[in-house]
C-alpha positions as CSV (number, residue, x, y, z in Angstrom):
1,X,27.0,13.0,10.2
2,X,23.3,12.8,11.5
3,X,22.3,16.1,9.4
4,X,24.2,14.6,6.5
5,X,21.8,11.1,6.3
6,X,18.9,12.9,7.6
7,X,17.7,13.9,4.0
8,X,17.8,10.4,2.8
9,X,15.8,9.2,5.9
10,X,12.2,9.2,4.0
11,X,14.0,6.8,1.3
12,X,15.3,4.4,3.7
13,X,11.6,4.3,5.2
14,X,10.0,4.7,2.0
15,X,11.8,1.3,1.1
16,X,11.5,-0.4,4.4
17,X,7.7,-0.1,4.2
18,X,7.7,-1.5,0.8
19,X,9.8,-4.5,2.0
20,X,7.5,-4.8,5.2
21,X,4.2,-4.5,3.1
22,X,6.4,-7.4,0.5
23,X,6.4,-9.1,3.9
24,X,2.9,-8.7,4.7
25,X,1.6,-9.9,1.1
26,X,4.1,-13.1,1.7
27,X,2.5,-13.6,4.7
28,X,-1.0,-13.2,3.3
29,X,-0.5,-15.5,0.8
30,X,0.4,-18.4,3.1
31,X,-2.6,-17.4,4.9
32,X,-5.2,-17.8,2.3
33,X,-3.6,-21.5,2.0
34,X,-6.0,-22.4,4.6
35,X,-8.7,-19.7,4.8
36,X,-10.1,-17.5,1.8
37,X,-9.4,-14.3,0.8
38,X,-12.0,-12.3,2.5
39,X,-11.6,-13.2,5.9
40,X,-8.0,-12.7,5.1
41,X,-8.7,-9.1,4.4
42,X,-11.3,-9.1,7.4
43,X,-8.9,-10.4,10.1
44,X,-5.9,-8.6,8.9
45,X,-7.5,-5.2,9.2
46,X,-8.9,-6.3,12.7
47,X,-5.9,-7.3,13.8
48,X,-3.8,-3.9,13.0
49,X,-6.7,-2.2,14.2
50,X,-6.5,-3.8,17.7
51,X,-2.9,-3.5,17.8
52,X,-3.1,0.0,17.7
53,X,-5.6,0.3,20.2
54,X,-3.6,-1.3,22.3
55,X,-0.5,0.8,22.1
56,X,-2.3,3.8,22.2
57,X,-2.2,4.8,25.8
58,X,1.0,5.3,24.6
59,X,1.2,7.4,21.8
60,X,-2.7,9.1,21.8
61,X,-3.1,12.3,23.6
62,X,-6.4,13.4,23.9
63,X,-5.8,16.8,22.2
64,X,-5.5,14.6,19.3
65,X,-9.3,13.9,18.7
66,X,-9.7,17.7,18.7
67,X,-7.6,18.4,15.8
68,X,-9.3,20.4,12.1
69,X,-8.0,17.4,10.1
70,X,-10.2,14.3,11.9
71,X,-12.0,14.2,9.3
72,X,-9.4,14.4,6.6
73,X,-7.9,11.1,8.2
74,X,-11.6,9.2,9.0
75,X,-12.1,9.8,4.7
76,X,-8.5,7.7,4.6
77,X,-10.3,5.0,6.0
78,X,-13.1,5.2,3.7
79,X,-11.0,5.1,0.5
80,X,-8.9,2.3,1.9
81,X,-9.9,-0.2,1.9
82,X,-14.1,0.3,1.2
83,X,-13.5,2.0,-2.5
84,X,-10.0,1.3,-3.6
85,X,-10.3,-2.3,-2.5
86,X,-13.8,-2.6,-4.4
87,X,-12.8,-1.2,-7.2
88,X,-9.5,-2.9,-7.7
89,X,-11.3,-6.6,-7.0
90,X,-14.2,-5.4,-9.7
91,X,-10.9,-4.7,-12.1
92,X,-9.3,-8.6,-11.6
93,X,-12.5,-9.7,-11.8
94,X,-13.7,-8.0,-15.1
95,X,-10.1,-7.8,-16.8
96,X,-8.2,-10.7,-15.1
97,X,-5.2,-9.9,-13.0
98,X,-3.1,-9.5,-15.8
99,X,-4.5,-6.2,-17.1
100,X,-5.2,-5.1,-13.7
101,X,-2.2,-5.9,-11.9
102,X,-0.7,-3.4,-14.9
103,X,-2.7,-0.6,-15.4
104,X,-2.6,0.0,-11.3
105,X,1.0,0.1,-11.3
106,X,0.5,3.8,-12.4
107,X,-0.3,4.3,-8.6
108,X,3.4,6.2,-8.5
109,X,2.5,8.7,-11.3
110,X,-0.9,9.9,-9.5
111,X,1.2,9.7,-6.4
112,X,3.2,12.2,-7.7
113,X,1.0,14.3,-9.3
114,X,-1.1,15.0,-6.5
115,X,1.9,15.4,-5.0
116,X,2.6,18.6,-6.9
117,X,-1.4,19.9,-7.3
118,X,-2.3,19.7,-4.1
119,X,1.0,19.8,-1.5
120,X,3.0,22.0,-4.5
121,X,6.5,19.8,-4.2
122,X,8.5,20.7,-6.6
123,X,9.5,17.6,-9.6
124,X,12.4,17.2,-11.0
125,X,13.8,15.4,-13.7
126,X,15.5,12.8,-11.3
127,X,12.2,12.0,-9.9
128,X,10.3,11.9,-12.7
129,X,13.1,9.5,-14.7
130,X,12.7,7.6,-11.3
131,X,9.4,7.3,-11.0
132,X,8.7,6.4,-14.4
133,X,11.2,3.2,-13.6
134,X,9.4,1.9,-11.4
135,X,6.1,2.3,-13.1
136,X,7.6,0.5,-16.0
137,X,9.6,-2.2,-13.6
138,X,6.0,-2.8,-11.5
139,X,4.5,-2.9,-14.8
140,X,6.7,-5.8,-16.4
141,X,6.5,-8.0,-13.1
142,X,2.3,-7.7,-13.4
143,X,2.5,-8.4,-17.6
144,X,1.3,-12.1,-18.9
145,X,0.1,-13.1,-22.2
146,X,-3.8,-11.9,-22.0
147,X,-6.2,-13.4,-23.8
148,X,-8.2,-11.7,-26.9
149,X,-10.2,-8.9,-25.2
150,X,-14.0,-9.3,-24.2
151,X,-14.3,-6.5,-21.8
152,X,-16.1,-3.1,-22.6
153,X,-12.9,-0.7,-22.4
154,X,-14.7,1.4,-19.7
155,X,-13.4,-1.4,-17.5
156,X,-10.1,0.0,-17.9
157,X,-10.6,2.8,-15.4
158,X,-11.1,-0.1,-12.4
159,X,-7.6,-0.7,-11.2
160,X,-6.8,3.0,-12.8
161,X,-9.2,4.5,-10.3
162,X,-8.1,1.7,-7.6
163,X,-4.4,3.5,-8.1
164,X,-6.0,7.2,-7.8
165,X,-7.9,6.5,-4.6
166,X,-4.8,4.5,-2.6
167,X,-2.6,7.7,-4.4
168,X,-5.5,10.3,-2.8
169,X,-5.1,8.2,0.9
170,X,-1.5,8.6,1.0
171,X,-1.8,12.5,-0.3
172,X,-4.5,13.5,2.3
173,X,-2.3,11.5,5.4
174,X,0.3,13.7,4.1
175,X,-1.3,17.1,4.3
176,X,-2.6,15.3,7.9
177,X,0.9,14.8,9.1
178,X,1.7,18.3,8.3
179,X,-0.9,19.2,10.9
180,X,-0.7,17.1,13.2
181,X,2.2,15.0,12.8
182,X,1.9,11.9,14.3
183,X,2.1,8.9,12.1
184,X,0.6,6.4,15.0
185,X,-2.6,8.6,15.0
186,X,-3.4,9.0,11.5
187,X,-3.2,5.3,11.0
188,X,-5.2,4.7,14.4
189,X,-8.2,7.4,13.1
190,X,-7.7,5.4,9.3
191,X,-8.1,1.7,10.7
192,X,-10.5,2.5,13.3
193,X,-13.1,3.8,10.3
194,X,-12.4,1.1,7.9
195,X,-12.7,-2.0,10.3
196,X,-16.1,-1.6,11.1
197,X,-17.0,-1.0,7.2
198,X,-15.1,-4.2,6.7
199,X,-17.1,-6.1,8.8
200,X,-20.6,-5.1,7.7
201,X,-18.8,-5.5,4.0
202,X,-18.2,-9.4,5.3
203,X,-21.7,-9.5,6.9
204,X,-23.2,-8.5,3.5
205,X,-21.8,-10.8,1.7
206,X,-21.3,-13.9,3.8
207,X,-24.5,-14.3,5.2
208,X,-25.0,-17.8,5.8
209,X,-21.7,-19.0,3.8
210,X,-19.3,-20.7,6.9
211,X,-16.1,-19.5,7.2
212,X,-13.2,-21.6,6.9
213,X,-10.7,-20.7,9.4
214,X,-8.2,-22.8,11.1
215,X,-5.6,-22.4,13.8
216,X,-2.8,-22.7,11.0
217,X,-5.0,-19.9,9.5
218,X,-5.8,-17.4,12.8
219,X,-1.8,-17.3,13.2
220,X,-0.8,-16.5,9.4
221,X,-3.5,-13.8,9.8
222,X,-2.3,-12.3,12.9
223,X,1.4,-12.2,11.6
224,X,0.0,-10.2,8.7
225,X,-2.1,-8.0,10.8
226,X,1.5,-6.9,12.8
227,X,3.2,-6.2,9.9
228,X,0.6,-4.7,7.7
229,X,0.1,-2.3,11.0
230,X,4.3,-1.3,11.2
231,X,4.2,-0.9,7.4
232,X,1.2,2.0,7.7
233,X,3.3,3.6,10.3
234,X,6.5,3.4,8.9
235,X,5.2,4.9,5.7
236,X,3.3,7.5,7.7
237,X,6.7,8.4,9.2
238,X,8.2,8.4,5.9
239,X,5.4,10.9,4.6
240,X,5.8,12.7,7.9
241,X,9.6,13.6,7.1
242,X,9.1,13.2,3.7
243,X,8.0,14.5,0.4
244,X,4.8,12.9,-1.3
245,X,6.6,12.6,-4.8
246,X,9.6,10.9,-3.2
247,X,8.1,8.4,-0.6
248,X,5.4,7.4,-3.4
249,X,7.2,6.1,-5.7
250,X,9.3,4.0,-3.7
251,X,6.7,2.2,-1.8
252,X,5.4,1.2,-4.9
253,X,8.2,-0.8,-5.5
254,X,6.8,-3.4,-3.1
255,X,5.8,-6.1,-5.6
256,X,9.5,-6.5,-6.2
257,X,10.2,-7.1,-3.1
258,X,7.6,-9.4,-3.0
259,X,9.2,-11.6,-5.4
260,X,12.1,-11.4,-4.4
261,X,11.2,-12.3,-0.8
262,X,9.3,-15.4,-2.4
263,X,12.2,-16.4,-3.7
264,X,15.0,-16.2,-1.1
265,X,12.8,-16.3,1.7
266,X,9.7,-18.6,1.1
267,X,11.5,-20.7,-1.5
268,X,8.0,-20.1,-3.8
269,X,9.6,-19.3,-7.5
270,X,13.0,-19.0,-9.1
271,X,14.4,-15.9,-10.3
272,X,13.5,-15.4,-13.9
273,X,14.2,-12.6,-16.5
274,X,11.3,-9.9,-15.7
275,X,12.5,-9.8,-12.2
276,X,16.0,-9.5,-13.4
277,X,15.0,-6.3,-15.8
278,X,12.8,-5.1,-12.7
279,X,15.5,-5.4,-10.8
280,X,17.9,-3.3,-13.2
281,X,15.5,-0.8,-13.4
282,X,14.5,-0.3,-9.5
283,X,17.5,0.4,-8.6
284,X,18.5,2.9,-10.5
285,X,15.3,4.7,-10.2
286,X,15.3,4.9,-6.5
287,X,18.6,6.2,-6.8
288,X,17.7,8.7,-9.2
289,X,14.5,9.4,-6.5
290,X,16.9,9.7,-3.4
291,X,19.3,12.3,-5.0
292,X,17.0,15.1,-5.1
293,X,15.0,14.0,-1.8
């Protein structure tokens, strides 16, 4: 019985770390009610970084800071979030969210591809008809009515390279895992890099601009921290047991989740046809997806 579901096990975490990452944006959003976004992002990877600090006499073992791949792992945490997140805020800011939130729901397809170039899994048609689904799905959720166009098209290749570089992170944890696989320590080595490049990032460009943070605030931000920090690792698990071209695709599908949870859970927006066709198409695709994992 245990042999018979363990082939599905890096779909069931693939799509429990999209739901807990749909969780985490939830939670983020209710956060930036009272504080703005970049201490949002500041506190949240703080928080996650502390939290696995302080689990790690548990799961470290000093072998582990010895390993051939640290490096591998510390250039995680310089993609994510120091270029992706630059480039994909440079992308809303230049195209609107619109455009943006659209062209980097191809995140799945580089996923994928990097999934066969550089770990050589081997696509099939299930998981290309599936992950095309849920490109298309994440695409109709992030489409609005734009208006006329008065950006240079180069800014195109903003969210575009935003996708490639969160694609590359999760590739490179992968061929990490397969090294050394433990999913607490490739997040620890990730986080631990990118905190202190968020806070001179903040430093930079606060400067002398207060920041508004409340106690409301400092508890929405810890929540998100927490889950944002089991999302990583479940993910990292999923990669860890997991091929790249399967667990990809799914996580992706976390905006749906996201609306969905806004809906039945935080009682933000009703249902409406886009999420409905999302909906249709999601499921089948991860279907599709899990058949051949």
């Amino acid at each position: 019985m245990i042999s018979n579901f363990e082939p599905l096990l890096p779909v069931v975490l693939a799509l429990l770390a999209a739901v807990l990452f749909a969780f985490g944006n939830q939670c983020s959003r209710v956060a930036m009610r009272y504080t703005d976004s970049q201490t949002a992002t500041l506190f949240q990877i703080g928080v996650s970084t502390a939290l696995y600090w302080l689990i790690s006499p548990f799961y470290l073992e000093i072998s582990f800071w010895s390993s051939p791949v640290l490096p591998l792992l510390a250039a995680i945490g310089l993609m994510r979030p120091l270029i992706s997140a630059n480039l994909g805020m440079a992308g809303t800011r230049i195209l609107g969210p619109t455009i943006s939130s659209t062209l980097a729901s191809t995140a799945p397809l580089f996923g994928v591809a990097l999934g066969v170039v550089l770990l050589a899994e081997t696509l099939s048609w299930e998981i290309a008809l599936g992950t095309a689904g849920i490109v298309f799905a994440v695409a109709i959720l992030s489409w609005r009515r734009a208006s006329s166009r008065t950006w240079p098209l180069i800014a195109l290749f903003l969210p575009v390279g935003a996708a490639m570089i969160r694609s590359l992170a999760h590739a490179l944890a992968k061929i990490g895992l397969e090294v050394l696989p433990s999913p607490f320590f490739v997040a620890l080595v990730a986080y631990t890099v990118s905190f202190p490049i968020a806070l001179a990032n903040d430093i930079r460009i606060r400067r002398n601009k207060p920041r508004r943070l409340s106690i409301a605030s400092l508890k929405w931000l810890i929540i998100t921290g927490l889950i944002y920090a089991v999302s990583v690792l479940v993910m990292n698990t999923a990669l860890m047991s997991g091929r790249l071209i399967v667990v990809s695709p799914i996580v992706a599908c976390s905006p749906l989740f996201t609306l969905l949870l806004g809906r039945f859970v935080f009682r933000e927006k009703s249902l409406n046809r886009k999420v409905t066709i999302a909906v249709l198409l999601v499921v089948p695709s991860v279907i599709l997806i899990g058949l051949r994992s």
